[in-house]
N, C-alpha and C positions, 0 to 999 in steps of 0.2 A: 504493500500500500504506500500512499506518499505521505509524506511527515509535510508539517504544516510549512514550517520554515521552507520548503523544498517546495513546496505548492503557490506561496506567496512570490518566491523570487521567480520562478517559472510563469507564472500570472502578470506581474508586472513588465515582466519582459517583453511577454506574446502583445500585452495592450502596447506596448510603444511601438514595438513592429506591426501590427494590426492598423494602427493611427495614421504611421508614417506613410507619404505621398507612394503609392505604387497602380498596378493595373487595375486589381482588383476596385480600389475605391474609386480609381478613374472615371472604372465602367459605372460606378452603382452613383458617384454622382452626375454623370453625364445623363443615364439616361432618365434619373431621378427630376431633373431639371429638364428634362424634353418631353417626358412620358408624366410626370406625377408624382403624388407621396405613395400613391398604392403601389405603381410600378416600381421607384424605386425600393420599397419597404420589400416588396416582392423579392426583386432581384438581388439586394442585399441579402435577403433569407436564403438565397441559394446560394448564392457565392460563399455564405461563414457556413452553410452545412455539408457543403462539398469538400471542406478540412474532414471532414469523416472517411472518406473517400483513400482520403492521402494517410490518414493514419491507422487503416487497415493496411494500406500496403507497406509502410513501414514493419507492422508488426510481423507481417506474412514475410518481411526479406524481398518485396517484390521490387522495391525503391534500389533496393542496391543492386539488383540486375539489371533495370532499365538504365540507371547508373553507368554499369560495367559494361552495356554493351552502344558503343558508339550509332548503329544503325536503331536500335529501338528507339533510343531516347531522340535520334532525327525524325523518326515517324512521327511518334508524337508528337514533336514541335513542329513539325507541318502539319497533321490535324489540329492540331489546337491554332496554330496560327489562322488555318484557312476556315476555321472555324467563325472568328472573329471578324475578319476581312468579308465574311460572307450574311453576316447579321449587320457590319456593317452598312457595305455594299448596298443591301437592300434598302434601306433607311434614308441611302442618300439618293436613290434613284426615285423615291417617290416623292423624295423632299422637292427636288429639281423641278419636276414635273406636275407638282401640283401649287396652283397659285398661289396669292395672299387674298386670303378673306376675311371680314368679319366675323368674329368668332363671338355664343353668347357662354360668360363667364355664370357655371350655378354651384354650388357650395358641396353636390353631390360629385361631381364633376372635373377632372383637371381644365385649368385652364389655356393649355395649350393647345395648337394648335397641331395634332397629333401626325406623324407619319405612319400611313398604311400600314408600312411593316413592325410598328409597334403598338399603334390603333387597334389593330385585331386580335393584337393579342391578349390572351386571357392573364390572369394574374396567377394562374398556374403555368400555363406558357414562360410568362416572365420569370417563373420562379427558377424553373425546368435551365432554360435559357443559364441562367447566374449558377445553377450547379454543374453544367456542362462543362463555362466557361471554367469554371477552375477546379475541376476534377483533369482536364485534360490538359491541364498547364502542366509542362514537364518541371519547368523552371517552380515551383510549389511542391513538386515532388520531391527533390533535391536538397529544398528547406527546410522539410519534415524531413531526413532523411540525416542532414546535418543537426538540427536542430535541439530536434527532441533526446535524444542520446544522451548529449551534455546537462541532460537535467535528472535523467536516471542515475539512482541509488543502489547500486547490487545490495548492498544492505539491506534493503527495505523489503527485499522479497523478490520477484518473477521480475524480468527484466521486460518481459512482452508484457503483465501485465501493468506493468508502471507506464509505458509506450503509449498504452490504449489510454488509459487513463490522462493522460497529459495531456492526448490528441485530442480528447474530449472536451479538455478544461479548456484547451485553443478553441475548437470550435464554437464550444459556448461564449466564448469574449466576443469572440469574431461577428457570429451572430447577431450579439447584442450590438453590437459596433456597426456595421456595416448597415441595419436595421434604421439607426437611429441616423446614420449618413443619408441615407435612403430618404428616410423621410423629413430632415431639414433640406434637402438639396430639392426633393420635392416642393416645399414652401416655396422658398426661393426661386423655383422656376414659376409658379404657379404666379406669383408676383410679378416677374417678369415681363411673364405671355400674355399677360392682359395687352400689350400689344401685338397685333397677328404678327407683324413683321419679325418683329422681336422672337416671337415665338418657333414662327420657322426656321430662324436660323440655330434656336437650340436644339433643333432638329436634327437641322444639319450636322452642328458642333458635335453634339451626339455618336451621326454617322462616321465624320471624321477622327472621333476617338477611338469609336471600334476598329477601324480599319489600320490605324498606325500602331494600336498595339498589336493586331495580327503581323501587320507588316515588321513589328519590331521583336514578335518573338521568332518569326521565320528568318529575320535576317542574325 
């Protein structure tokens, strides 16, 4: 089991790394601020529950073969890249192509001025979406992989199960965190959009975020 001292400094950590500027919060405040508080709330849920993901396969030994072998871990980082570039992609094609209109602002309602490719979709959809994105982030694999280890205790008992459990304690901040990015960035865009013009281009901004970080984890 983990001793408390060993759980606090592992907790504090994860929240600074969790905080700090990366893709993950990118995604969850971009399209929080293009989509909404529900979308973003959404997509934030997926992305901090998809560390579940990453800390089974730490504990399975899966992380240090994807690791060890140079061609899987390339795989990966072209699906995940072309993943991103492709939800991107979408977003900015409908952005382009659909006008500036007056939009009515209601309290049920974001107030932007939504693109197709994230208009339709549901807030399971969105969810779905945020746990893909970093479930198949190699680059998040490699963190749990590095990460978690230096905070296990052989002392304390099972090495796997201290692994799981840390994973978990990450996931839980992350969630809570990403959650709460989620739904301030939503405010904020909601503020925003009340002009259409305005609105579309967080749209845009949006599409352009997805797309350079796929572009940037394939490069």
């Amino acid at each position: 089991m983990l001793g408390l001292d060993q759980s606090l400094l592992f907790l504090a950590a994860a929240v600074l790394l969790t905080l700090a500027p990366g893709p993950d919060n990118l995604m969850v405040i971009s399209l929080g601020m293009a989509r909404g508080r529900r979308a973003g709330v959404a997509f934030g849920l997926g992305c901090g529950l998809g560390c579940l993901s990453h800390t089974l396969l730490a504990v399975l030994g899966v992380s240090a073969a994807i690791a060890a072998s140079p061609h899987a871990f390339m795989a990966l980082r072209i699906v995940g890249g072309a993943y991103l570039i492709w939800l991107g992609a979408n977003a900015l094609r409908s952005t382009w192509r659909r006008p500036i209109e007056p939009i009515t602002v209601s309290a049920e309602t974001s107030s932007a001025p939504l693109a197709p490719a994230f208009q339709q979709a549901s807030t399971l959809t969105l969810f779905t979406r945020g746990l893909i994105a970093n479930a198949i982030n190699p680059k998040v694999i490699l963190f749990f992989l590095a990460f978690l280890p230096q905070f296990v205790k052989p002392a304390n008992g099972s090495v796997g199960l201290q692994l799981a459990l840390l994973g978990l304690l990450f996931t839980l901040q992350a969630v809570l965190i990403f959650s709460v990015i989620g739904f301030l960035a939503g405010s904020l865009g909601q503020q925003l959009a009340r002009n259409p013009r305005i609105g579309l281009w967080l749209d845009r901004l949006a599409g352009v975020i997805f797309v350079g970080l796929g572009l940037r984890l394939l490069w």
